[in-house]
C-alpha positions, 0 to 999 in steps of 0.5 A: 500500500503506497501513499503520497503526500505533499508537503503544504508549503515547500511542496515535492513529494513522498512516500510515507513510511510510517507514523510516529507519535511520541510524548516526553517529559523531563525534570531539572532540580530548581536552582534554589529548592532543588528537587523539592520543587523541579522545573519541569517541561513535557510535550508531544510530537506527530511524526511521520517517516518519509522518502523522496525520490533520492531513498533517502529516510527523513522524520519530519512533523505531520501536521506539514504534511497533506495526503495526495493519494493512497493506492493510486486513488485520491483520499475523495474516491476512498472515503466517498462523499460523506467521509469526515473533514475532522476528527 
């Protein structure tokens, strides 16, 4: 199953090789407090893995991303008319 997609502002394309969502969270010792009360940072990240042309591997944010085709038919012809704009 081969799907394409374009990237929204540079645009060239790719084939996708995988999707990825990743969460972290660390935590530092408060310069004045130390672990009694840590600086702490979290977040996540939508990947996905694509290749151009060239084979080369590259892991870039999903949300930059738009799906041309998936089997040689475009998402419309899959999905039909009532599919879904959001989820």
């Amino acid at each position: 199953m081969a799907i394409i997609v374009t990237h929204k502002e540079k645009g060239g394309r790719f084939a996708v090789l995988g999707a990825n969502f990743d969460q972290w969270k660390t935590a530092r010792g408060d310069a004045l407090f130390g672990n009694l009360f840590p600086v702490e940072r979290e977040g996540a990240v939508r990947v996905v893995t694509v290749c151009g042309a060239d084979g080369v591997i590259q892991f870039a944010d999903a949300d930059k991303f738009r799906v041309l085709s998936i089997d040689g038919k475009t998402p419309q012809e899959l999905l039909g008319e009532g599919a879904a704009h959001e989820v």
